[in-house]
DRENVEXRO-54277 format. One record per atom (N, C-alpha, C): x, y, z. Coordinates in steps of 0.02 Angstrom, whole numbers, padded with zeros to 5 digits, always signed. Example, Ala and Ser with C-alpha at 12.3 -4.5 7.8 and 13.67 -1.06 7.14 Angstrom:
REM DRENVEXRO-54277
+00660-00284+00390
+00615-00225+00390
+00660-00165+00390
+00642-00112+00354
+00684-00053+00357
+00645+00002+00394
This chain:
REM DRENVEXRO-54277
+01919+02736+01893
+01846+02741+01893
+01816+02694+01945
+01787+02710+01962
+01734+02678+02031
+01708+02620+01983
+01666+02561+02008
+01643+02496+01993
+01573+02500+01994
+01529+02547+02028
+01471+02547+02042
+01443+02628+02043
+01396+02635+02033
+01352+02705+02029
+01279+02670+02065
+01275+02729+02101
+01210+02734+02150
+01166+02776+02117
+01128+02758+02080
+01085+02830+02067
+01001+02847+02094
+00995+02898+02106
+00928+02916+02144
+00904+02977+02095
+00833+02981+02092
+00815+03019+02070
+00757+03051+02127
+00762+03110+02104
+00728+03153+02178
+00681+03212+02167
+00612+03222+02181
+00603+03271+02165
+00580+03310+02257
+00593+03377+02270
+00569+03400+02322
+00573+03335+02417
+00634+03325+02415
+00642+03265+02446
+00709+03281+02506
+00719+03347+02490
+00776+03369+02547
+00765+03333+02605
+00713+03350+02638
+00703+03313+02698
+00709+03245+02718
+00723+03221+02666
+00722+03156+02678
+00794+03122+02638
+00800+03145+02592
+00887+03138+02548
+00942+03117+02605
+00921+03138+02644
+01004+03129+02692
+01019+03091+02745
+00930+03043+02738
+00945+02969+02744
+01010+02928+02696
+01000+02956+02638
+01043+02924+02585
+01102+02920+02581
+01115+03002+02602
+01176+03028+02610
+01219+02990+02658
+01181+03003+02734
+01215+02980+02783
+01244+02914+02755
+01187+02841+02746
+01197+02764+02755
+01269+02766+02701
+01273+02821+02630
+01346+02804+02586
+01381+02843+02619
+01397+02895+02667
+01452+02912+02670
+01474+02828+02731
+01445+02789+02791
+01439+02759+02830
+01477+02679+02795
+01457+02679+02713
+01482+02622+02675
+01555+02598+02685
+01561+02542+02719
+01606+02476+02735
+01672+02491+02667
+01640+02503+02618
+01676+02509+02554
+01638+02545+02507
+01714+02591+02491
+01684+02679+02459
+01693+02689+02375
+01710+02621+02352
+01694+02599+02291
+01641+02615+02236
+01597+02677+02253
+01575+02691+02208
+01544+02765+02196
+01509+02766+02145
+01484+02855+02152
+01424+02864+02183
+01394+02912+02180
+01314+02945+02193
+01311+02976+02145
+01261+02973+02096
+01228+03008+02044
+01151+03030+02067
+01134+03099+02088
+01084+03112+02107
+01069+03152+02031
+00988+03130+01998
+00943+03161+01966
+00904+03213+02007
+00915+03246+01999
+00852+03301+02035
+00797+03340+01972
+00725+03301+01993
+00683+03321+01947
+00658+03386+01941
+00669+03435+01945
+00643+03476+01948
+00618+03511+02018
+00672+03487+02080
+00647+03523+02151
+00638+03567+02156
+00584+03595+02188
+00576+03684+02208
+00604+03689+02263
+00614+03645+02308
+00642+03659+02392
+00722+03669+02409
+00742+03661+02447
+00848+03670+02438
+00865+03598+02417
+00847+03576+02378
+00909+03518+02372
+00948+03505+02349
+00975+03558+02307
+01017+03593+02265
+01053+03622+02309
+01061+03655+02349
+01071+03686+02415
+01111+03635+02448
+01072+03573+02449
+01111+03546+02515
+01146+03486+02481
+01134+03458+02418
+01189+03436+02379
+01237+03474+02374
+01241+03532+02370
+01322+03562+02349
+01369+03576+02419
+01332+03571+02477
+01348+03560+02549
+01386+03495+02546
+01343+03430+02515
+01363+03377+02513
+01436+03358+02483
+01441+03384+02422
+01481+03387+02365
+01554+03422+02404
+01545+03472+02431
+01604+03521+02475
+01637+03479+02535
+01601+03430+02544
+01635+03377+02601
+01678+03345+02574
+01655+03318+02512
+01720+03287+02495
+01709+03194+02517
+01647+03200+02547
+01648+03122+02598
+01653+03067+02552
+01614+03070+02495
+01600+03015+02445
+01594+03066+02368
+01613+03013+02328
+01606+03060+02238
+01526+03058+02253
+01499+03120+02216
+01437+03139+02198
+01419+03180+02135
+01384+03167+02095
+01363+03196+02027
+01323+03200+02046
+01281+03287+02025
+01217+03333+02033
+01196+03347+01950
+01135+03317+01953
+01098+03347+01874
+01051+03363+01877
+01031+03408+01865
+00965+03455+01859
+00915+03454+01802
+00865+03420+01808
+00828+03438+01732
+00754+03479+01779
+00738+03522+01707
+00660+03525+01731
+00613+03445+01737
+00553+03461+01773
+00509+03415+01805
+00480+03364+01752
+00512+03337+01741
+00481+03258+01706
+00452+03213+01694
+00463+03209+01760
+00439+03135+01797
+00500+03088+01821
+00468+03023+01855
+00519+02994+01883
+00553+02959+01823
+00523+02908+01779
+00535+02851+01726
+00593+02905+01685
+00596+02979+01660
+00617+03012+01621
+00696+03023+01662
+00669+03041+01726
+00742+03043+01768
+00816+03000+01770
+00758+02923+01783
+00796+02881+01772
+00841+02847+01712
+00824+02880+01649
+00828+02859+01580
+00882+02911+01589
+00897+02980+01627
+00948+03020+01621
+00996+02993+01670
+00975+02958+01717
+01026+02939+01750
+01075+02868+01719
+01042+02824+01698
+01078+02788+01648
+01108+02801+01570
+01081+02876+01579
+01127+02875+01496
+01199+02921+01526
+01196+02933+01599
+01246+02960+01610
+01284+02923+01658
+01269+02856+01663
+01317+02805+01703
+01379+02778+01683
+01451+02771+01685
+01487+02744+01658
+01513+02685+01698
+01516+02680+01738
+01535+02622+01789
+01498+02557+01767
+01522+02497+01799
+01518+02431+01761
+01455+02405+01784
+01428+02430+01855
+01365+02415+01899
+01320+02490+01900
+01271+02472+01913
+01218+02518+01943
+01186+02484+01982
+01125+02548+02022
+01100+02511+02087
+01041+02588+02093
+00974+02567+02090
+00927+02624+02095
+00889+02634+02160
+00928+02690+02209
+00895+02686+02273
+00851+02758+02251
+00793+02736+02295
+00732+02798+02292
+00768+02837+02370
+00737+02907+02314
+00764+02971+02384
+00725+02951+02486
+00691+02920+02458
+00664+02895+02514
+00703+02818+02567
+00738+02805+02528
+00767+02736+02546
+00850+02752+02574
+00886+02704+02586
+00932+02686+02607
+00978+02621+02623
+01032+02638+02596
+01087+02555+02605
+01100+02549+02668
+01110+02476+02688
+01147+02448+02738
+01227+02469+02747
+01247+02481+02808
+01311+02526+02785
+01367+02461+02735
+01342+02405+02749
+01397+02363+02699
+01343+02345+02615
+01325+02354+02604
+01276+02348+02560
+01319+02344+02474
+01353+02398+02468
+01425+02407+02435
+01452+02342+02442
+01518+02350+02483
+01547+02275+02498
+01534+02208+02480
+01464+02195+02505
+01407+02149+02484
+01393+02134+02421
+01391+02181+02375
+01362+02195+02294
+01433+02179+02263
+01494+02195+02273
+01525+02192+02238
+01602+02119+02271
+01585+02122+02327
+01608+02040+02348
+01568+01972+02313
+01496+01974+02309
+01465+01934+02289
+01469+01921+02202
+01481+01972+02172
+01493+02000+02108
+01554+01968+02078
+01584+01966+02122
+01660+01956+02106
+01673+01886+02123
+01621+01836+02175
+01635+01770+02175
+01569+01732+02138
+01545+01758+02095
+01482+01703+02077
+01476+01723+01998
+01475+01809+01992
+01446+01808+01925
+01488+01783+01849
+01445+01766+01813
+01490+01734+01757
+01457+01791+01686
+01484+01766+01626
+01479+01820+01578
+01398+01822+01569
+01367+01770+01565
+01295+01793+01562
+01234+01816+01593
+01267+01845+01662
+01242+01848+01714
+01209+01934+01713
+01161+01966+01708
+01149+02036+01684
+01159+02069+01751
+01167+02052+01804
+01173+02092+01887
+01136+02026+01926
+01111+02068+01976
+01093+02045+02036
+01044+02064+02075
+00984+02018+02101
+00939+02045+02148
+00930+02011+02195
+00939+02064+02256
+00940+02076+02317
+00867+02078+02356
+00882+02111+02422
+00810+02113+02437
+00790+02174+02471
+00766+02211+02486
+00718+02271+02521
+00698+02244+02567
+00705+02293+02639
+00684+02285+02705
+00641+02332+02716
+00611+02322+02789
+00582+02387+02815
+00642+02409+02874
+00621+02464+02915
+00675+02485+02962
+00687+02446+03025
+00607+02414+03010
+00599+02352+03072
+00662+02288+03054
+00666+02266+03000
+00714+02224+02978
+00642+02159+02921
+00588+02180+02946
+00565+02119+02907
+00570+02136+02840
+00594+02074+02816
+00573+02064+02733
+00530+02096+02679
+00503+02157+02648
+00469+02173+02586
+00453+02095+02554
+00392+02094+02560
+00354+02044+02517
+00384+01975+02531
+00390+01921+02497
+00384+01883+02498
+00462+01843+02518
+00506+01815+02524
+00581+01799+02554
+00586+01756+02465
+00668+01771+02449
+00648+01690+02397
+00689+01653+02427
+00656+01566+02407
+00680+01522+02443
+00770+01522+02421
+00789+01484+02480
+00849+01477+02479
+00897+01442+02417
+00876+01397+02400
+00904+01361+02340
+00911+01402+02264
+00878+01459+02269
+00873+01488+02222
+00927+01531+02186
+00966+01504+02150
+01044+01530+02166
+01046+01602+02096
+00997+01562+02055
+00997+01648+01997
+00940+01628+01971
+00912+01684+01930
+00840+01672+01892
+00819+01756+01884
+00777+01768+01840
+00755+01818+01803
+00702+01838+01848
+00714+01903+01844
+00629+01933+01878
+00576+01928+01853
+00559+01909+01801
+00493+01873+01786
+00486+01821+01802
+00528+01788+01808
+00525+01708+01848
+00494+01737+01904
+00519+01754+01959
+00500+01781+02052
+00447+01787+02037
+00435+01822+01986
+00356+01884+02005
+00308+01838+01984
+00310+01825+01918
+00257+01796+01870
+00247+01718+01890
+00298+01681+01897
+00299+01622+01916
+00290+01588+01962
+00325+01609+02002
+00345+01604+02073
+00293+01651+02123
+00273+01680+02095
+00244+01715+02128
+00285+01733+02204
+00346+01756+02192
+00389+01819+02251
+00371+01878+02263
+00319+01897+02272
+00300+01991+02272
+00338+02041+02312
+00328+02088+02320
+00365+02142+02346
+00419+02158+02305
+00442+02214+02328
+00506+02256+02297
+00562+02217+02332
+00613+02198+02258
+00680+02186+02279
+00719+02234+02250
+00801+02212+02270
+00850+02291+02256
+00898+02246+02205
+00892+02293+02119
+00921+02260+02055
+00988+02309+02054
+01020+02254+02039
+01101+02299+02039
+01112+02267+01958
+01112+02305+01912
+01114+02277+01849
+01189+02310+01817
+01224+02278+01760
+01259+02293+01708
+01226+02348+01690
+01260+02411+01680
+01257+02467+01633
+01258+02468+01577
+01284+02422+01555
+01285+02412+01462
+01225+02405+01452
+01186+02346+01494
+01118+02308+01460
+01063+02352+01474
+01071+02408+01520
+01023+02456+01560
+01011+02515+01485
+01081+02514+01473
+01073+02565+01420
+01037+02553+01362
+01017+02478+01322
+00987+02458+01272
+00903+02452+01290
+00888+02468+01374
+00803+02484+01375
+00779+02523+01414
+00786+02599+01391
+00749+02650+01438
+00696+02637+01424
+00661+02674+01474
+00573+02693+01478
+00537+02719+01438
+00484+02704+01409
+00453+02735+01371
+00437+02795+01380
+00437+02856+01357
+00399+02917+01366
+00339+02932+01319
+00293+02954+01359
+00243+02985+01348
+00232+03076+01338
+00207+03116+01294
+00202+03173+01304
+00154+03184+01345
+00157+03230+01403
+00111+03268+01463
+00109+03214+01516
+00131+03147+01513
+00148+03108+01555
+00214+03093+01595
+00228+03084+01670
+00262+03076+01685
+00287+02995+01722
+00239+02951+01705
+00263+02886+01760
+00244+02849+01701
+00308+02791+01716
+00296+02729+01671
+00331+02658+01728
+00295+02614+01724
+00329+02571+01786
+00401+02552+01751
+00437+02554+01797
+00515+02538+01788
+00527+02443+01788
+00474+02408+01803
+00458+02319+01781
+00457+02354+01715
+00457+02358+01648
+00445+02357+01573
+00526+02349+01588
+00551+02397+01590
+00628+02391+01590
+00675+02298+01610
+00644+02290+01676
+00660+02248+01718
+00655+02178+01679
+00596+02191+01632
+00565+02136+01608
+00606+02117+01536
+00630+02185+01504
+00669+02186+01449
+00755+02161+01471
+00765+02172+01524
+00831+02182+01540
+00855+02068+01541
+00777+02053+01589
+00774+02004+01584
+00799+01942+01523
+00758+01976+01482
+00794+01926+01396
+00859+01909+01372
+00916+01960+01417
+00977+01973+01393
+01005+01896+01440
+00964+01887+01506
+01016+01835+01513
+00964+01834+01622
+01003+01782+01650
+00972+01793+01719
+01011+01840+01764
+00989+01859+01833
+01025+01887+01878
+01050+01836+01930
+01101+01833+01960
+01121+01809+02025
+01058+01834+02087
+01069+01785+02126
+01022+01793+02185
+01050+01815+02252
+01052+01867+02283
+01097+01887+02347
+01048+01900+02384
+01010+01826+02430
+00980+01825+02486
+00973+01848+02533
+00961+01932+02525
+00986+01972+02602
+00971+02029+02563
+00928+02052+02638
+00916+02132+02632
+00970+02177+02642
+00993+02222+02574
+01037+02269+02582
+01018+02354+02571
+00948+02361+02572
+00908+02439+02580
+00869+02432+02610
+00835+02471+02654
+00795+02495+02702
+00725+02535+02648
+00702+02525+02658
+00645+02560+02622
+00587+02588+02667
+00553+02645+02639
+00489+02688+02664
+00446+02709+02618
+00374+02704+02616
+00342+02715+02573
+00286+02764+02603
+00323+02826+02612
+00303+02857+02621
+00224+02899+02566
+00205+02947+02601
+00131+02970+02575
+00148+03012+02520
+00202+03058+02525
+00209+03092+02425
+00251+03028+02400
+00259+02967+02397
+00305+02923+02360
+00267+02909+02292
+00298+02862+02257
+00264+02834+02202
+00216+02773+02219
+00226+02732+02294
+00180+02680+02293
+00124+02711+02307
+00112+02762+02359
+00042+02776+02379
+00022+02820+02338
+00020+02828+02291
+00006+02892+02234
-00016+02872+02203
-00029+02787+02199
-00017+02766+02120
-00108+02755+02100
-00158+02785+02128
-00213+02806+02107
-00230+02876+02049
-00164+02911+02093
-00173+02970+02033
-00130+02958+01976
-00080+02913+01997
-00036+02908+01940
-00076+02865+01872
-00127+02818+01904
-00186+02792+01854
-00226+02858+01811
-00225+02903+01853
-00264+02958+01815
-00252+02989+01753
-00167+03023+01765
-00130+03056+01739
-00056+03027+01707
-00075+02974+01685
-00027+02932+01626
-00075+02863+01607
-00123+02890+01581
-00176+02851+01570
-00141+02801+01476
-00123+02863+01454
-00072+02809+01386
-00042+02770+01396
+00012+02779+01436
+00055+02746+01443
+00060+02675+01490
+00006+02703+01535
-00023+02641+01588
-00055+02604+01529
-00082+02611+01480
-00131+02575+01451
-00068+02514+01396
-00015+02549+01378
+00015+02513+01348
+00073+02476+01374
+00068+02493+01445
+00101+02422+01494
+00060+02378+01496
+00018+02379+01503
-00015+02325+01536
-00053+02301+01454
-00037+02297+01400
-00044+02281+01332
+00047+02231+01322
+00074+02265+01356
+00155+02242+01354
+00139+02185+01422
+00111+02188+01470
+00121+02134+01519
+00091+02079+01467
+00008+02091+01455
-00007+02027+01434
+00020+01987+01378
+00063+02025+01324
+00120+01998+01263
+00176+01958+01307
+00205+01991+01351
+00239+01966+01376
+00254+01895+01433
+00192+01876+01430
+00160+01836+01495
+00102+01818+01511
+00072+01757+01432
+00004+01783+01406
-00019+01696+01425
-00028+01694+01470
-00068+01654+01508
-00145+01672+01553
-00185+01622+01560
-00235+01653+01562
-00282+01709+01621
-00261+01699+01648
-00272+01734+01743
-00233+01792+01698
-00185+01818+01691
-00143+01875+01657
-00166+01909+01659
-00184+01902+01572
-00243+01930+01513
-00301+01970+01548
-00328+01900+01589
-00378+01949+01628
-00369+02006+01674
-00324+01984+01711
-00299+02044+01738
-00286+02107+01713
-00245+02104+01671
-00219+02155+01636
-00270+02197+01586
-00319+02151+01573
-00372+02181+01545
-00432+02216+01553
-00421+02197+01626
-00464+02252+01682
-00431+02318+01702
-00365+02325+01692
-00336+02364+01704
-00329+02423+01638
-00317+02386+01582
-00322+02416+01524
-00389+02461+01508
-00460+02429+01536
-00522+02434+01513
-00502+02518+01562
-00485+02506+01622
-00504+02570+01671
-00460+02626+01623
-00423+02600+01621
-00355+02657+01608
-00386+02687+01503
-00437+02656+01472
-00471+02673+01410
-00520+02720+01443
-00560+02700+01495
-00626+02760+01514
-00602+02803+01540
-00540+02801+01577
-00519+02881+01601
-00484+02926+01559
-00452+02898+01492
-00432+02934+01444
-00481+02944+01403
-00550+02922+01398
-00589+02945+01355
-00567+02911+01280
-00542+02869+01267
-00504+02834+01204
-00529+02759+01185
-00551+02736+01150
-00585+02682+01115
-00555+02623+01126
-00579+02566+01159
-00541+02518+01162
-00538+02462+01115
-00466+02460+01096
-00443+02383+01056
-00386+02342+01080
-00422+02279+01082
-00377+02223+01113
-00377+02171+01074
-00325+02125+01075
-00321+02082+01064
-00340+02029+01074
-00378+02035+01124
-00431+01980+01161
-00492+01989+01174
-00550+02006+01105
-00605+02036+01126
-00662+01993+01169
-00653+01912+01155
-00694+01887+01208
-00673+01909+01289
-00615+01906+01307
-00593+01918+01352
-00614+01983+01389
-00595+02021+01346
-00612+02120+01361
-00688+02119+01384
-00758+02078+01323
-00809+02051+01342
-00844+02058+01438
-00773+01988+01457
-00796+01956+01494
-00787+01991+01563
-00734+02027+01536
-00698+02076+01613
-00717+02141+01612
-00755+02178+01547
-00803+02254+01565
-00850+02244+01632
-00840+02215+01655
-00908+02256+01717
-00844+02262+01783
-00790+02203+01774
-00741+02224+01824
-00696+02295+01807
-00682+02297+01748
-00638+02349+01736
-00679+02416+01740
-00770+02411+01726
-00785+02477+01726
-00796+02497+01819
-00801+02438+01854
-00790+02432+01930
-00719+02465+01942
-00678+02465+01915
-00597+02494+01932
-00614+02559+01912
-00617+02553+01849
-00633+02645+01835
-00663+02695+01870
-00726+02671+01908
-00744+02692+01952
-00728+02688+02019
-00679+02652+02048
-00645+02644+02086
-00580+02701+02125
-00570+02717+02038
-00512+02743+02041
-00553+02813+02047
-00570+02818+02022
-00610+02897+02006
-00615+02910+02103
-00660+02853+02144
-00671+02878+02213
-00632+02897+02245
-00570+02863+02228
-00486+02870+02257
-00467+02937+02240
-00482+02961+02183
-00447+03026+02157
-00479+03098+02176
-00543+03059+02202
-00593+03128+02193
-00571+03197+02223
């Protein structure tokens, strides 16, 4: 059995998939699989996975569900992982051709039993850094530490244990399809810290159908489920700047579902209605 699984989930992304393809067949060390989710594509990518598959270049698993969403994809791609690592590249992205090597050399000289994986870092194609660098000394620590604490922003690349991945899928929503994949990140967190591997090992694009630039409509149309993340951020990380935050976010994501708001912080909710009904309307201009 392979040591690592790559999994991507993809919807309508042919054109761009074989960025992916190419950088693993190109991998320094061929140590692991490709598990492609395909959400529900209408275009060939079904087509040109089984092109893929007939090469023979690298193992590849093809699964097909109807259209989901992304958060639902990914919950299929980890209940069908068996390998000891995972690693979630978007159809849009791509590894360093040693990136492999890297993940599982480093793996093999640092991690100890309580160690849940490893995060890495996200590049652009230019080579600079996604968000913020973490400092050097930083040898392991939890992603709520980076984010919340530390304040490290940007996207990094989580290579986690499969066992611990499997004890927190995503929430689903009915008629909704997006739930941020941080709830997960944040749960996965409690089990223990990650190792720190200071170096960009994916290339990333955030492209215009992606999930970052979308994420106005995605406010629209998972208005539940947005509402009960950000009810889960502030439990989880309930300091005061937070709360508020999160409670402006909550307020928007109640007026676009048309649904009554209750919080746990009603002075708070109070104090941040004229910002949150400012977002609501915000969002609405974005969507129009």
């Amino acid at each position: 059995m392979k040591r690592i699984t790559v999994y991507t989930a993809t919807y309508n992304r042919a054109y761009t998939l074989h960025k992916g393809y190419e950088s693993l067949c190109n991998q320094s060390c061929k140590d692991f699989e490709w598990l492609i989710i395909d959400d529900g594509s209408t275009d060939n990518t079904n087509d040109l996975v089984k092109i893929w598959i007939s090469q023979n270049k690298i193992d590849i698993r093809y699964i097909y569900q109807e259209n989901q969403g992304v958060n639902v994809a990914r919950n299929l791609a980890i209940e069908n992982i068996e390998t000891e690592l995972n690693i979630c590249v978007d159809s849009d992205d791509y590894l360093k051709f040693d990136a492999i090597e890297k993940i599982l050399g480093f793996w093999d000289l640092k991690s100890k039993a309580d160690h849940v994986g490893l995060i890495a870092l996200d590049c652009y194609s230019s080579g600079k850094i996604v968000g913020k660098p973490i400092p050097e000394e930083i040898e392991e620590s939890t992603l709520f530490n980076l984010y919340e604490r530390l304040g490290i922003n940007g996207d990094k690349k989580m290579v986690y244990k499969t066992s611990i991945c499997k004890k927190y899928p995503c929430p689903r929503y009915e008629g909704e399809k997006y739930y941020p994949n941080r709830y997960k990140y944040y749960m996965i967190d409690k089990e223990g810290p990650s190792l720190i591997l200071n170096e960009a090992i994916c290339v990333v694009e955030y492209l215009t159908d992606g999930i970052t630039n979308s994420r106005f409509h995605r406010y629209r149309n998972n208005t539940r489920g947005l509402g009960d993340y950000r009810k889960f951020l502030m439990e989880y990380n309930p300091n005061l700047w937070n709360i508020c935050r999160q409670t402006i976010h909550l307020i928007a994501m109640k007026l676009l579902s048309k649904k009554s708001l209750k919080s746990n912080h009603p002075f708070i909710t109070f104090l941040m209605l004229p910002a949150g009904i400012l977002w609501y309307f915000y969002i609405l201009f974005k969507t129009r």
